[in-house]
C-alpha positions as CSV (number, residue, x, y, z in Angstrom):
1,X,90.1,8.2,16.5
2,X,91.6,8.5,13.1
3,X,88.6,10.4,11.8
4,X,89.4,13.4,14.3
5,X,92.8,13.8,14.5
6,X,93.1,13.9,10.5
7,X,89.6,15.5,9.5
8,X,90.3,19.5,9.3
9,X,87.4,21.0,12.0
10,X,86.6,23.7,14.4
11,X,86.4,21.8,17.5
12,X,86.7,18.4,18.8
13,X,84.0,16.6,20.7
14,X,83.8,13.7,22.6
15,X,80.9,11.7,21.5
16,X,80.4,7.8,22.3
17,X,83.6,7.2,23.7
18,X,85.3,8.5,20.5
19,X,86.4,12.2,19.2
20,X,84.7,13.4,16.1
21,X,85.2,16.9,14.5
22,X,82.2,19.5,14.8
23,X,81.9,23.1,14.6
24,X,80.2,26.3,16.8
25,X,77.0,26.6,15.1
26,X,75.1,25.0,17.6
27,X,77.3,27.5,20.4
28,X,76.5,30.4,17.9
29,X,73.1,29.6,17.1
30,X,71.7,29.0,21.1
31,X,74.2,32.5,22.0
32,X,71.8,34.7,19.1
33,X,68.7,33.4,20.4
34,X,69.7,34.3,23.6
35,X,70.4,37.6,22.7
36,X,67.4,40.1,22.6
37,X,67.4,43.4,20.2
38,X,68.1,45.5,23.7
39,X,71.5,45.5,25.3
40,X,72.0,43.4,28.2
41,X,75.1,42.2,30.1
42,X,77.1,39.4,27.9
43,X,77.5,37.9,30.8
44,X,73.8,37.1,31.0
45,X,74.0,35.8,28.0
46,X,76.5,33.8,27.7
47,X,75.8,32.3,31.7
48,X,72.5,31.3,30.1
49,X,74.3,29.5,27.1
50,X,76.3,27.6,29.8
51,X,73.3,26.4,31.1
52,X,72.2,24.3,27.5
53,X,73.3,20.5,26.6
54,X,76.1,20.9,24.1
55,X,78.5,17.8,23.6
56,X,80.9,19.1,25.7
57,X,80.8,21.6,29.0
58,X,80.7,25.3,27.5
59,X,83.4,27.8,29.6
60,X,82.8,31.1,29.8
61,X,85.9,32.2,27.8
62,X,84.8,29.8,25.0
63,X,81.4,32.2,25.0
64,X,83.0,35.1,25.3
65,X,84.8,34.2,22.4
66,X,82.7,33.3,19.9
67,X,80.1,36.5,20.8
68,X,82.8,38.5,19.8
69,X,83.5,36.2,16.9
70,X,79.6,37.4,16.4
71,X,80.3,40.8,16.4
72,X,83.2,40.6,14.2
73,X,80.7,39.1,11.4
74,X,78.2,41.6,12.0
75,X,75.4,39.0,13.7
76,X,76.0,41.0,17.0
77,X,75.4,44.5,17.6
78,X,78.3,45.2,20.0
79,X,80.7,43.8,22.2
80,X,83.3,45.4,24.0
81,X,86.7,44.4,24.8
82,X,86.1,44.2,28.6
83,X,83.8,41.0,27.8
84,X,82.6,40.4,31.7
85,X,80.7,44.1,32.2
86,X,80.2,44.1,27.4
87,X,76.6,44.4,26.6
88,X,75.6,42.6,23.9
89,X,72.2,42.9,21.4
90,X,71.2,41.9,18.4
């Protein structure tokens, strides 16, 4: 338990009974390959990412948030601020 509440990190995860620091790729990478190069609902999108095995349960406002993260560094086309009706392409 030492390890995570020290150890600077994005996230914390539970893994075998014990936290240990991680970060979003694995969140961003699964949310870009859900994304296709024509708009579509970011709902869609990020309902689908919900779906995948991460180590921990993925919310929608945790999606939401880190596809506008993905828009801020330019990986995603477009996201508007009303995230539940945003489309969202690559």
């Amino acid at each position: 338990m030492a390890e995570a509440k020290y150890a600077s990190a994005e996230n914390r995860r539970l893994r075998d009974n014990m936290l240990v620091s991680g970060t979003w790729l694995d969140v961003d990478e699964t949310l870009l390959t859900l994304a296709s190069p024509e708009f579509q609902p970011a709902l869609k999108i990020v309902g689908e990412a919900m779906r995948h095995s991460f180590d921990f349960v993925l919310s929608d406002s945790i999606g939401f948030w880190r596809c506008r993260e993905l828009v801020t560094a330019g990986r995603l086309l477009r996201f508007a601020a009303r995230c539940r009706t945003a489309e969202v392409g690559r």
